[in-house]
N, C-alpha and C positions, 0 to 999 in steps of 0.2 A: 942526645940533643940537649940543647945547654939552652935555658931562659930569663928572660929577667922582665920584670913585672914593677909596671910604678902605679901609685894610687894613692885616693885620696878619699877620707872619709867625710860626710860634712852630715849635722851641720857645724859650722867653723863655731868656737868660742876662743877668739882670742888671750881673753884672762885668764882662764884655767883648759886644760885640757879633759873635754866629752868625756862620758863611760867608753862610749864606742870607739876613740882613738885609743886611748888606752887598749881595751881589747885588742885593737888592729896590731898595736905594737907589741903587745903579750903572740899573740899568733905567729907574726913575723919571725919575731925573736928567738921564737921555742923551736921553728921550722927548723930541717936539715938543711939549712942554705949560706952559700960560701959568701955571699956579699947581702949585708943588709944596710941600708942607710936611710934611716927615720929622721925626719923633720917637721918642723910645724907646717909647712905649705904641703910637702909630697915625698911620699915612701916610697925608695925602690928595693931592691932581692935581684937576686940571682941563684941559679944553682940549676941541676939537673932537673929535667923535664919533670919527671914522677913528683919532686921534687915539691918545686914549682907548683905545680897543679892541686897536689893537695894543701898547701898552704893555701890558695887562694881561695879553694870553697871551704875551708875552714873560715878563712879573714871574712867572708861573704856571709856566712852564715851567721858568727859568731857578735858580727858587728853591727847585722839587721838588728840580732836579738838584742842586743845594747843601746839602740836607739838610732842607729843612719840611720836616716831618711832617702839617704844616697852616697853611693860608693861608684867613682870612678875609677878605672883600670885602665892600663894598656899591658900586653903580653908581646914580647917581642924575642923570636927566637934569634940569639948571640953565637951561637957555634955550635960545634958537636962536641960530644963528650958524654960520657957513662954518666948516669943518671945517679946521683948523691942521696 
């Protein structure tokens, strides 16, 4: 099963970019995942389930630790396919 994942950490600082976005885009980045695309408004990913999933409770946890006060997601399953 193939996933893809968009989200957004706040709180927003326009003028520079949070500890916590940073984080989010270190996690993203480092993940086994075949599409990632970061921006200032909202991050998506793709890739295999396994995939997927452990990236996101990493981004969750890793980006509390850094200061979100709030992380939204969505998880949307995209097709099938062997797990990356």
């Amino acid at each position: 099963m193939r996933l893809k994942v968009e989200f957004t950490t706040e709180p927003f600082d326009l003028d520079e970019a949070p500890a916590h976005a940073l984080v989010a885009r270190e996690v993203i980045e480092g993940a086994r995942l075949d599409a990632v695309d970061v921006g200032p408004f909202g991050n998506t990913a793709e890739g295999g389930a396994d995939a997927v999933l452990t990236a996101v409770d990493a981004l969750l946890r890793r980006a509390l630790e850094a200061g979100a006060t709030r992380i939204s997601l969505q998880v949307n399953v995209v097709g099938e396919g062997g797990d990356k």
